[in-house]
C-alpha positions, 0 to 999 in steps of 0.5 A: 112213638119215640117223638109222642114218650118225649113230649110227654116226659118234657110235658111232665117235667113242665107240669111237674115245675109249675105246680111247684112255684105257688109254694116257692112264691109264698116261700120267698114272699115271707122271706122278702118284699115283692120287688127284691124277689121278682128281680132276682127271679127275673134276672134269673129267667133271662140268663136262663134263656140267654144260654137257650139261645146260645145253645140253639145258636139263635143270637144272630135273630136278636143281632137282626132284630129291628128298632120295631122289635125292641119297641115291641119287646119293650113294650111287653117286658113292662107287661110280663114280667114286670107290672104281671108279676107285681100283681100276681105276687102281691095276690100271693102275700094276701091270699093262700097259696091255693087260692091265689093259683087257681084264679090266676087261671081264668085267663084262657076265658078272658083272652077270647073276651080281649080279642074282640077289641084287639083282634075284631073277632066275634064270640058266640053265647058259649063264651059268655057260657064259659065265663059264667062256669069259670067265675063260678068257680072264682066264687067258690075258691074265694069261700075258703071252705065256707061256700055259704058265707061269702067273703072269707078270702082278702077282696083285694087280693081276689081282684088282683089274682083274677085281674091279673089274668087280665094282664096275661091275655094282652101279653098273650095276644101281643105276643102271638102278633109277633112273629119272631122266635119264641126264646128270642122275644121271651129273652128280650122281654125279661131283659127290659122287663129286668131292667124296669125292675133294677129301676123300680129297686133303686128308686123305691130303696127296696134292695135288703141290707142282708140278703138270706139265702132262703129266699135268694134260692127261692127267687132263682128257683122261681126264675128257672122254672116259672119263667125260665127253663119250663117254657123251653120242655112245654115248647119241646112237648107241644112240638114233639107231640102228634097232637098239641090237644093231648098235651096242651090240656095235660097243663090243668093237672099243675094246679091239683098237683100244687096242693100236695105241695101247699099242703106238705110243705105250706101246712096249709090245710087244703080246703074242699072248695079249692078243688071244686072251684078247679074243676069249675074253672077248668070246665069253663076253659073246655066249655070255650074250646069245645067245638061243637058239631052241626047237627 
C-alpha cells in the first residue's frame, strides 16, 4: 500500500510539472529566439540527469558503453532534443498555448502506424479507427472556438505541432530498441543533443547580446522539469505502481490541468473547442489501447 501512495504522488508531481511547461515555452519564447531557449534547456536537462546518474551510482554504465552506444545515442540527440524540440517550439510561437499542446499528443496513435515499417508489425481497423477520432480531434482544436469556419489556427503551425508527433514516435521506438538504462541513454542523448545545439548557435549567431533573467529562468525551468527531473518521478511512478495501466493513463489529465495555467497566467481565453478536441484525441489513444475481448 505504501508502494501504490508513492507512486501516485511521484505521478502527481510528474502531472503537476508537465502541465506547467506549454505556459513556461510561450513564456520563454516572448523573451527570446528558439535556439537560445532550447539550448539553455537542454543543457539544463543534462546536468539534471548527470547528478541521477550520479546518485544512482550508474556512471560506470556509460564508462562501458560502446562506439555502437554513442552512435546510437548520437543518432538520437539529433532527433530528441534537438530537431523534436526545434519543431515543437516553433509551433509554439505560431500557435496558442492550448492548441499547440494537445496536437503534439497524437503521438501514441502515429507510433503504431510507424511501427509497421520499422518493426514489421501489423495493425487492424482499429487503428485507422483510433486515427480518424484523434485527427477529429485535431480538427476541432485548430478551430479556435469556431468549429464551423475552418482555418482560424496558423496551417503552419498546425503541421508542425502535429508533425512533430511524428519525430517523437521514431525517438520512442529507437529508443525502446535500446536496451541500456534509461537515465544513461537520456544523459547521452541531451549531451550530443546539447552539443548540436552550442553549433547550431554559433553557426547561425543566434546567442543574445543581453541575456534577461526571465527567460534564462524560463529556459532552466523547461530544463528541469520537461526533460529533466519529471521523467526520473513518471519512472519512480511506473515502477512502484501495481499496475503501470492505472498511472500511465493518469498522464492525460496534464494537458487539461495546463489550461488553468494558459488561462491565469497566459491570459489566454480558453476556447470551448480545446477541451473537446481533447477528449477527442484521448479517446483515439484508448480506442488503440483497447483491448477487445472474444466473443
Amino acid at each position: 500500500m505504501e508502494k501504490t501512495r508513492q507512486s501516485y504522488i511521484y505521478a502527481a508531481l510528474a502531472i503537476f510539472f508537465w502541465s506547467t511547461i506549454p505556459t513556461a515555452f510561450k513564456l520563454s519564447l516572448g523573451e527570446m529566439a528558439i535556439l537560445p531557449v532550447l539550448t539553455v534547456a537542454s543543457l539544463t536537462s543534462t546536468l539534471v540527469l548527470l547528478l541521477i546518474i550520479l546518485i544512482g551510482k550508474k556512471a560506470g554504465i556509460i564508462i562501458r558503453g560502446t562506439w555502437k552506444n554513442l552512435l546510437n545515442s548520437a543518432i538520437l540527440g539529433f532527433i530528441n532534443p534537438f530537431f523534436y524540440y526545434i519543431i515543437l517550439l516553433k509551433a509554439y510561437q505560431l500557435l496558442p498555448a492550448q492548441v499547440a499542446q494537445p496536437l503534439n499528443m497524437i503521438w501514441p496513435i502515429i507510433l503504431v502506424f510507424l511501427s509497421i515499417p520499422i518493426l514489421g508489425q501489423k495493425i487492424g481497423i482499429k487503428s485507422f479507427i483510433a486515427l480518424f477520432v484523434s485527427f477529429t480531434g485535431v480538427y476541432v482544436i485548430s478551430s479556435q472556438g469556431k468549429l464551423f469556419h475552418p482555418g482560424q489556427s496558423d496551417l503552419t503551425g498546425v503541421i508542425l505541432a502535429t508533425g512533430s508527433s511524428v519525430f517523437w514516435a521514431l525517438y520512442f521506438i529507437l529508443n525502446v530498441k535500446d536496451k541500456r538504462d534509461e537515465a544513461v541513454k537520456l544523459f547521452l542523448n541531451f549531451l550530443f543533443g546539447s552539443f548540436y545545439l552550442i553549433c547550431a548557435l554559433v553557426i547561425t549567431g543566434r546567442w543574445p547580446e543581453s541575456a534577461g533573467l526571465e527567460w534564462i529562468a524560463t529556459s532552466v525551468y523547461i530544463g528541469i522539469f520537461e526533460m529533466g527531473i519529471t521523467f526520473f518521478f513518471w519512472l519512480k511512478a511506473l515502477q512502484m505502481a501495481p499496475s503501470t495501466d492505472k498511472v500511465s493513463n493518469l498522464v492525460y489529465l496534464a494537458p487539461f490541468l495546463s489550461l488553468i495555467f494558459v488561462h491565469f497566467i497566459l491570459h489566454e481565453p480558453v476556447y470551448y473547442t480545446t477541451p473537446a478536441g481533447l477528449l477527442l484525441i484521448i479517446s483515439g489513444i484508448l480506442i488503440q489501447t483497447l483491448k477487445l475481448k472474444k466473443l
